[in-house]
LUMLOMAR-933012 format. One record per residue (C-alpha): residue in three letters; z negated, x, y negated. Coordinates in pm, 1 decimal, m for minus. Layout:
<recs>
+-----+----------+----------+----------+
! res !       c3 !       c1 !       c2 !
+-----+----------+----------+----------+
! ALA !        Z !        X !        Y !
...
+-----+----------+----------+----------+
</recs>
This chain:
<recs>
+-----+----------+----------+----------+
! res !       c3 !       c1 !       c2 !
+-----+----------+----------+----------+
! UNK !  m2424.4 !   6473.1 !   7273.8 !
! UNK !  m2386.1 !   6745.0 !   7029.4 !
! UNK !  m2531.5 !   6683.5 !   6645.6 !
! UNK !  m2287.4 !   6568.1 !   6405.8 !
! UNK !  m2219.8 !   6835.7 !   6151.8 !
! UNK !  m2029.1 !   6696.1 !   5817.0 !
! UNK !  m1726.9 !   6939.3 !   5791.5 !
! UNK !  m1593.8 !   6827.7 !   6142.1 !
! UNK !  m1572.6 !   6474.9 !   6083.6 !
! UNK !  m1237.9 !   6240.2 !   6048.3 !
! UNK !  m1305.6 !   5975.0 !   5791.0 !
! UNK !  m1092.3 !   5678.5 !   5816.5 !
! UNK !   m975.6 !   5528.2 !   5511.3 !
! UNK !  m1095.0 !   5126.8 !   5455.2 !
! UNK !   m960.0 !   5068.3 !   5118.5 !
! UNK !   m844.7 !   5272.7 !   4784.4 !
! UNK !   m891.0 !   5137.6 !   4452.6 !
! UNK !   m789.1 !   5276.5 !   4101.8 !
! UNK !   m883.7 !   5195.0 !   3776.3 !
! UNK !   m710.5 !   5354.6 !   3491.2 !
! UNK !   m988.1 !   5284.4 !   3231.9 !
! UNK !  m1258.7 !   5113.9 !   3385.5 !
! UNK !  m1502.3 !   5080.9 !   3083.3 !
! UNK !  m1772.7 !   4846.2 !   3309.3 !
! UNK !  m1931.2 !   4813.7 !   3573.1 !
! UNK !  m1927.8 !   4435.2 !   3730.2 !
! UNK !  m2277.7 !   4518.4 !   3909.0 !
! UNK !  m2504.1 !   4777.6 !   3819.5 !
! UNK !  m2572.3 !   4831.3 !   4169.2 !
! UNK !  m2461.9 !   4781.3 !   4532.0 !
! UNK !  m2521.1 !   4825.9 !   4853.1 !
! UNK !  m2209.3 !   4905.5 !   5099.1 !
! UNK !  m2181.9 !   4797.1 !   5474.2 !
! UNK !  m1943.0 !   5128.3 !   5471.4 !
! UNK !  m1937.0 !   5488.2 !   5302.4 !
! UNK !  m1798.9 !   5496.4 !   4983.0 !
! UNK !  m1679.2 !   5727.5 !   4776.0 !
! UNK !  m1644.9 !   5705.3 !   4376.8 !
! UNK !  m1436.8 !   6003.9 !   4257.5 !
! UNK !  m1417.4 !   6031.4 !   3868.8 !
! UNK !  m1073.8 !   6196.2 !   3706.4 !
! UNK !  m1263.4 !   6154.2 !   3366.6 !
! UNK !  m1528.4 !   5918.7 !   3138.2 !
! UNK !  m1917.8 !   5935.0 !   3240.5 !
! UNK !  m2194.3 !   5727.7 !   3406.0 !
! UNK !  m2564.4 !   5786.1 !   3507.6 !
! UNK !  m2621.9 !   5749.2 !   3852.8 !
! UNK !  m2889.1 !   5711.2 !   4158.3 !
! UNK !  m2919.4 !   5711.5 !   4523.7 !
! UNK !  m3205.5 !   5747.1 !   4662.3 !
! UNK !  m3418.7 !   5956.5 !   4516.3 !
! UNK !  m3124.0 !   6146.2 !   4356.8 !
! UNK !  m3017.8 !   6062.0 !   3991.3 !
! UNK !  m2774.8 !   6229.3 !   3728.9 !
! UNK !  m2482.4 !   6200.4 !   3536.2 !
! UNK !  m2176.8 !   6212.9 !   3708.3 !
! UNK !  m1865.1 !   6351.2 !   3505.1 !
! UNK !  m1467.3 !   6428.6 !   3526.7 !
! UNK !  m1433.8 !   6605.3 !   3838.0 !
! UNK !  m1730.7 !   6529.1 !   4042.0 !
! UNK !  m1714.1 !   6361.9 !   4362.9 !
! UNK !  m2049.5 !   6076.0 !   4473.8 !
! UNK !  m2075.6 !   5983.9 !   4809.3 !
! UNK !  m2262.2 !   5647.8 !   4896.3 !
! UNK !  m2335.1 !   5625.9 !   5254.6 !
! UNK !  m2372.6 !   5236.7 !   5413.7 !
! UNK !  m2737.3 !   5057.4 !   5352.7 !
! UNK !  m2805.9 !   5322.7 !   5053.1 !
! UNK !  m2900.1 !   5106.7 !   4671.9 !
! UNK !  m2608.0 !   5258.3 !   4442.2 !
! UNK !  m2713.1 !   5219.9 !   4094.8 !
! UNK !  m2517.9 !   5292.3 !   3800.4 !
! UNK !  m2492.2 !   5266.2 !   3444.4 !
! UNK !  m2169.0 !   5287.2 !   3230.9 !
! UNK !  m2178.1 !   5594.4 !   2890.6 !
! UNK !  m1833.9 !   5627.7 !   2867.7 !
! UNK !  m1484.2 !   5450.7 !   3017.8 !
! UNK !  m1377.4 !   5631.1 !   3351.4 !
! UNK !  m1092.8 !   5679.9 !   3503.4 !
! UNK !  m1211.7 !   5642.2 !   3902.2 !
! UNK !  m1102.7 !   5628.7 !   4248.7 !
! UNK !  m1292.4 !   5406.0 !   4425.4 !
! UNK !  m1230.0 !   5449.1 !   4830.2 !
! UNK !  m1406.9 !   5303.1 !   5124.0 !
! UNK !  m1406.8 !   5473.8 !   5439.7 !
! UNK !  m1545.4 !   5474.6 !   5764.9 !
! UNK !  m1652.4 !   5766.2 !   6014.7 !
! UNK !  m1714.7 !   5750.3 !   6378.8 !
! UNK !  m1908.6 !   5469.1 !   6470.0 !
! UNK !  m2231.6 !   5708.6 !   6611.4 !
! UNK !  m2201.4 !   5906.8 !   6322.9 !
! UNK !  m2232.6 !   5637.7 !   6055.3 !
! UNK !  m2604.4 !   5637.9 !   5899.7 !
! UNK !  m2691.2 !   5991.2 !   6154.7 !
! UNK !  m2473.0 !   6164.4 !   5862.5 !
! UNK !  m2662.7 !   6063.1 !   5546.3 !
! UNK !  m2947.2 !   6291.8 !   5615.7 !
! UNK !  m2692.6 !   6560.4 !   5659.1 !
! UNK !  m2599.7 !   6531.2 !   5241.5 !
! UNK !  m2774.2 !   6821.0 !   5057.3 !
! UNK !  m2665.8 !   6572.3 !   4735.5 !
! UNK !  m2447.0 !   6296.0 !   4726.2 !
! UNK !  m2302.3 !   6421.1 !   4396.6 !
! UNK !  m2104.6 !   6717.8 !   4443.7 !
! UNK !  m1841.8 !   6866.9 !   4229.4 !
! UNK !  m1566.7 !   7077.7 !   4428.5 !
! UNK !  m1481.8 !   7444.6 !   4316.0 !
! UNK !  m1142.1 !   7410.6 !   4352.5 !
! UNK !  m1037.6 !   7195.4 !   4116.6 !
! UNK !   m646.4 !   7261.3 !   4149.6 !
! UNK !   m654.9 !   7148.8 !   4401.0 !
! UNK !   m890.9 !   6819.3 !   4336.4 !
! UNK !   m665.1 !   6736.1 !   4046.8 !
! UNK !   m349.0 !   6752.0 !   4297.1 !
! UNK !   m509.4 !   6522.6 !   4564.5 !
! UNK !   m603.8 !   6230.7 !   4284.4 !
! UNK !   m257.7 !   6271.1 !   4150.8 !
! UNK !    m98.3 !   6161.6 !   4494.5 !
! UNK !   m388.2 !   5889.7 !   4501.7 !
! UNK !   m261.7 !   5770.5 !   4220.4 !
! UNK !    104.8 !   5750.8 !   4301.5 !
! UNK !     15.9 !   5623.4 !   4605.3 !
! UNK !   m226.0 !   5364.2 !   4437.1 !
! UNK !    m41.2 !   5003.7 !   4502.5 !
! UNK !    143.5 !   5136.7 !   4844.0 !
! UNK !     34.0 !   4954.8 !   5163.3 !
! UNK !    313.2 !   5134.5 !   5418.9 !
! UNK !    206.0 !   5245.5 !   5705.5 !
! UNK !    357.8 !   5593.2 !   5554.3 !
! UNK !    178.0 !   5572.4 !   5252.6 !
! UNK !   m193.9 !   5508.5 !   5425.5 !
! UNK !   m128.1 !   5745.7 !   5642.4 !
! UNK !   m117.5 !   6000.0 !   5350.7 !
! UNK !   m410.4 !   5813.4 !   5169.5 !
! UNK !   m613.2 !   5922.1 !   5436.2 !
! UNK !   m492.9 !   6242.8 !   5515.6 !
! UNK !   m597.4 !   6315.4 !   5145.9 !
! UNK !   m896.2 !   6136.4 !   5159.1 !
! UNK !  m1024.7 !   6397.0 !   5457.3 !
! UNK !   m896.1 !   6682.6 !   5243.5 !
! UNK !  m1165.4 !   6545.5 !   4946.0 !
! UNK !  m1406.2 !   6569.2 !   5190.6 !
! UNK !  m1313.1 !   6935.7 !   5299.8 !
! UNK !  m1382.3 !   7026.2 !   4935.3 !
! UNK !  m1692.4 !   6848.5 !   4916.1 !
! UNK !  m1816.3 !   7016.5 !   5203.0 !
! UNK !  m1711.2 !   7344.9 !   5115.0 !
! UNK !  m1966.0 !   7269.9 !   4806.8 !
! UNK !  m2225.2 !   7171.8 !   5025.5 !
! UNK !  m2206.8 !   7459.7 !   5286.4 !
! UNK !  m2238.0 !   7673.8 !   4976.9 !
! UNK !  m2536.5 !   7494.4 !   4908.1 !
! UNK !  m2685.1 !   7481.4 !   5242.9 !
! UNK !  m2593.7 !   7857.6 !   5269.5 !
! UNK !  m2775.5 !   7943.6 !   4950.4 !
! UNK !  m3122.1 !   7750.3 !   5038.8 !
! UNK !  m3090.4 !   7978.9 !   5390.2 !
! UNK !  m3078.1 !   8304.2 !   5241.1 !
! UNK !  m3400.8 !   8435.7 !   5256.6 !
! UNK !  m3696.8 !   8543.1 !   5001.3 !
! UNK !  m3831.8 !   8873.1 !   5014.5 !
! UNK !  m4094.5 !   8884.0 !   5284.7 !
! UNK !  m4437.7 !   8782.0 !   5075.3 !
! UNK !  m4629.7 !   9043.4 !   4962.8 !
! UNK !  m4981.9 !   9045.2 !   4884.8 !
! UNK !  m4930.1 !   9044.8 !   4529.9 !
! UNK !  m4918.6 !   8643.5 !   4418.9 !
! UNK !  m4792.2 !   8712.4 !   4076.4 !
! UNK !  m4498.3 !   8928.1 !   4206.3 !
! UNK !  m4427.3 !   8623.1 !   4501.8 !
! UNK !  m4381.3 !   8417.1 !   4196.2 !
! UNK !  m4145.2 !   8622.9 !   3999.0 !
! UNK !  m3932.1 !   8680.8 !   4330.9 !
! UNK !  m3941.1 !   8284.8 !   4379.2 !
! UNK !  m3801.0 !   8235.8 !   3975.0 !
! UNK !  m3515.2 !   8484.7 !   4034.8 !
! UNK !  m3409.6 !   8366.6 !   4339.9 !
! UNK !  m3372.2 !   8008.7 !   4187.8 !
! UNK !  m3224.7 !   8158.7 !   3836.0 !
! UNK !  m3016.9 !   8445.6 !   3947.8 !
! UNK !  m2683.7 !   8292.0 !   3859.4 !
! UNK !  m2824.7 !   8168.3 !   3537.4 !
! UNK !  m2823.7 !   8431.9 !   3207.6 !
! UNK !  m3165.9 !   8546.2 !   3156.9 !
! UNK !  m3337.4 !   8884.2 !   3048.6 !
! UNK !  m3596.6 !   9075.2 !   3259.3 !
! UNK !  m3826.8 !   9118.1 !   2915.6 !
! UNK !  m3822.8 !   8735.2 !   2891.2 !
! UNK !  m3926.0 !   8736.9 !   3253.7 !
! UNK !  m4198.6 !   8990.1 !   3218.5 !
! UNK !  m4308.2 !   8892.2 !   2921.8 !
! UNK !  m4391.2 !   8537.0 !   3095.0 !
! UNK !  m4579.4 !   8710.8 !   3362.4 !
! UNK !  m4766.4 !   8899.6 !   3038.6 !
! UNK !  m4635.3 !   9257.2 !   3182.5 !
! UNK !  m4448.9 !   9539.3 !   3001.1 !
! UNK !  m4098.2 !   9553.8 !   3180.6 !
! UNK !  m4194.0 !   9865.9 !   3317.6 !
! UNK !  m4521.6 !   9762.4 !   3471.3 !
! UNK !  m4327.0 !   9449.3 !   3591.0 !
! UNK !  m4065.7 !   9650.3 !   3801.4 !
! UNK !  m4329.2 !   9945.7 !   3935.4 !
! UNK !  m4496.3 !   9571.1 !   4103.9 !
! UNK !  m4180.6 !   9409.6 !   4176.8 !
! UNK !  m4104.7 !   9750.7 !   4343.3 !
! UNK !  m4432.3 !   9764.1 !   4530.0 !
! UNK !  m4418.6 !   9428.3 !   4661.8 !
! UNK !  m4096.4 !   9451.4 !   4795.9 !
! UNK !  m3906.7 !   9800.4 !   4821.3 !
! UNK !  m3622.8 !   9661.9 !   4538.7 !
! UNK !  m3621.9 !   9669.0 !   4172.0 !
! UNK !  m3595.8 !   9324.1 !   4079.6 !
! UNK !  m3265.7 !   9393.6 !   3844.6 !
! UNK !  m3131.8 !   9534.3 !   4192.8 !
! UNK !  m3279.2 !   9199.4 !   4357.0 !
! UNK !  m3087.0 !   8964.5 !   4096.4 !
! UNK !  m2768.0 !   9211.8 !   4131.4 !
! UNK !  m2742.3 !   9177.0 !   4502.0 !
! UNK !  m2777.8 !   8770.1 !   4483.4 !
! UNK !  m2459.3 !   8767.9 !   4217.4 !
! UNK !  m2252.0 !   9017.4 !   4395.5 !
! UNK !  m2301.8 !   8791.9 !   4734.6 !
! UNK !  m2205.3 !   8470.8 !   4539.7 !
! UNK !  m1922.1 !   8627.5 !   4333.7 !
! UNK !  m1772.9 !   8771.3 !   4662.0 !
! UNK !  m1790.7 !   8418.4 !   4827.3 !
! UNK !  m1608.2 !   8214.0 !   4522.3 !
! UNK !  m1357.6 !   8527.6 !   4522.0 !
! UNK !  m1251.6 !   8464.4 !   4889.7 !
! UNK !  m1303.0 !   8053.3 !   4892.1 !
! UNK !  m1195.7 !   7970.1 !   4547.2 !
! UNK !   m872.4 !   8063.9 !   4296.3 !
! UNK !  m1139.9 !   8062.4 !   3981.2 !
! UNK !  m1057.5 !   8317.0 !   3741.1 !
! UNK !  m1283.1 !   8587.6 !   3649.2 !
! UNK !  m1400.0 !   8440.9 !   3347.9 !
! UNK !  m1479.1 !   8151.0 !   3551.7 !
! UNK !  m1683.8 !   8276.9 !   3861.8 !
! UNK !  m1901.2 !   8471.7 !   3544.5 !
! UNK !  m2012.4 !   8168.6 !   3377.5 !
! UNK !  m2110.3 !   8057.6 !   3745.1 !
! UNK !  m2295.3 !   8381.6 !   3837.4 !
! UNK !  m2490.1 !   8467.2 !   3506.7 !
! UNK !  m2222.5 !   8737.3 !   3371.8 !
! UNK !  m2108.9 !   8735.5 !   3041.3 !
! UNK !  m1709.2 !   8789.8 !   3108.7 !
! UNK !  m1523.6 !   8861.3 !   3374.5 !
! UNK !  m1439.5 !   9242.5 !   3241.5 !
! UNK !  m1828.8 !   9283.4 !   3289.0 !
! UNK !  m1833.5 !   9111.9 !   3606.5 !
! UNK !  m1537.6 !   9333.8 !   3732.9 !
! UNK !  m1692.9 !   9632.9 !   3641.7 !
! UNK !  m1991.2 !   9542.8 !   3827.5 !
! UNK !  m1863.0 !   9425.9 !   4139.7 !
! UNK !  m1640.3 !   9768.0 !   4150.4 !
! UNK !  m1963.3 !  10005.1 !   4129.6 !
! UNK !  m2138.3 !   9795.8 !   4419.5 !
! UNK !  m1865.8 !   9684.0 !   4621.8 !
! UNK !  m1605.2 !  10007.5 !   4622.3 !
! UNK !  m1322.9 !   9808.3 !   4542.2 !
! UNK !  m1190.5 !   9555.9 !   4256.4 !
! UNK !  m1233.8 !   9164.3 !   4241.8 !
! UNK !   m888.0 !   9158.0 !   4315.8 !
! UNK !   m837.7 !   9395.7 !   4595.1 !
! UNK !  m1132.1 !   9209.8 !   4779.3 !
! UNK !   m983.1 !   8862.5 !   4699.8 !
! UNK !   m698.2 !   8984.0 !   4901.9 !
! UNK !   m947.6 !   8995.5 !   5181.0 !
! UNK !   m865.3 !   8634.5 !   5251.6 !
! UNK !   m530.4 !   8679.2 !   5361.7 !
! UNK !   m612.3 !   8908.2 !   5627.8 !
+-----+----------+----------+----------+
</recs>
C-alpha cells in the first residue's frame, strides 16, 4: 500500500455547523472520535493540540484530528465554521503525523472568503444537492490548507549551505535561513556575531562561496516567485511576506535577478 500523502485525500463531510457570534465556548476542551475542522471568519481564541499552541485569528484554518485533546480558550466572539469530517478509514489517525501544524492560514484568501460565504448560505440546507456542495467545498478548504503546508514542508527541505569549518559562520547561515523573509539588517546581524560587516561577509564568503546578502536574496526571490505563480497577492502583499519594504522595491529586485517583471513571470502560470 502506498503512504498516504495529505493533498490527495477526499474528506467526507459528517456535519457543518455555524455560529454567527459565538462568544463561548461550552467546553474548554474536547476530544473528537472524527477530524474536525474549526475555521474562523473573524473574533480570536488561544488554542492547543498537542504540543502546538497559539492564537488562532480571522482567516486561519485548525485542524483537530480524532483522539487529539483540543483545548481552547475564548479572547474575543468568533464567527466559526465548525465541520466534522471523515477521511478514508486507513487513513484516519496515519494522517495526523503528516500535519506540519494544525493551524494553518491559507494564502489565498479570495478565495477562502468565497468558500465560507457558500458555507454560510448553505448553513441550514440538508438536500442531497446542498451536501453535496458542502463537501465539495469542504475538500477545496483542504486544498488551500495544503497548499500552506507543502509550502511549509518545501521550505524546511531546502537545504543549508554545506557546513563549513567555521562554527560562528554555521550559525549566522542557520539565523538567515530561519529570518530571511523577516526585515532585518546585516550590521544588526554582524554586530551580534561582534564582527565589522565587512569582516562578517569576507567569513560568510569563505565558508560558503556566497555573500550572505546574496544568500538572503536568493531565499526571497525563490519564495516571491512561488506566491507569484500559486497566489493572486498583490505586490505589496508578497513584500510584507518576504522581508521587502514595498512592492516597487520588490519589483525592482526580482527584475535584476530574474530577467523579467513580477508580472510577466506571474503569467508563467497560465502556460
Amino acid at each position: 500500500m502506498n503512504s498516504p500523502t495529505l493533498w490527495n485525500q477526499t474528506l467526507h463531510l459528517v456535519s457543518h455547523a455555524y455560529f454567527e457570534r459565538k462568544e463561548k465556548f461550552e467546553v474548554n476542551e474536547d476530544r473528537y472520535s472524527n477530524w474536525v475542522l474549526f475555521a474562523l471568519e473573524s473574533g480570536k481564541f488561544y488554542y492547543r493540540i498537542g504540543e502546538e499552541r497559539g492564537e488562532a485569528e480571522a482567516g486561519d484554518l485548525i485542524f483537530c484530528p480524532p483522539g487529539f485533546t483540543f483545548e481552547r480558550e475564548m479572547v474575543s466572539p468568533l464567527a466559526l465554521h465548525y465541520i466534522g469530517f471523515e477521511i478514508a478509514r486507513e487513513h484516519q489517525t496515519t494522517l495526523a503525523p503528516l500535519l506540519p501544524t494544525f493551524l494553518t492560514r491559507p494564502m489565498d484568501n479570495k478565495r477562502l472568503v468565497s468558500d465560507f460565504a457558500y458555507l454560510r448560505k448553505l448553513h441550514f440546507s440538508t438536500d442531497e444537492r446542498s451536501l453535496l456542495r458542502k463537501q465539495m467545498i469542504l475538500n477545496d478548504v483542504w486544498q488551500l490548507a495544503c497548499e500552506v503546508w507543502d509550502r511549509d514542508l518545501l521550505h524546511d527541505e531546502m537545504p543549508l549551505p554545506a557546513d563549513s569549518d567555521d562554527a560562528l559562520m554555521n550559525r549566522a547561515a542557520e539565523w538567515i535561513y530561519k529570518n530571511a523573509y523577516t526585515p532585518f539588517s546585516m550590521r544588526g546581524l554582524s554586530d551580534s556575531l561582534s564582527l565589522s560587516p565587512v569582516q562578517f561577509t569576507r567569513r560568510f564568503r569563505k565558508s560558503f562561496r556566497i555573500a550572505p546578502s546574496d544568500f538572503v536574496r536568493s531565499l526571497r526571490i525563490s519564495k516571491i516567485a512561488e506566491l507569484l505563480l500559486d497566489t493572486d497577492m498583490t505586490l505589496d502583499q508578497i513584500a510584507t511576506c518576504c522581508g521587502y519594504e514595498n512592492g516597487l522595491y520588490l519589483s525592482r529586485v526580482f527584475s535584476k535577478n530574474m530577467g523579467m517583471s513580477p508580472s510577466k513571470y506571474r503569467e508563467l502560470r497560465w502556460l
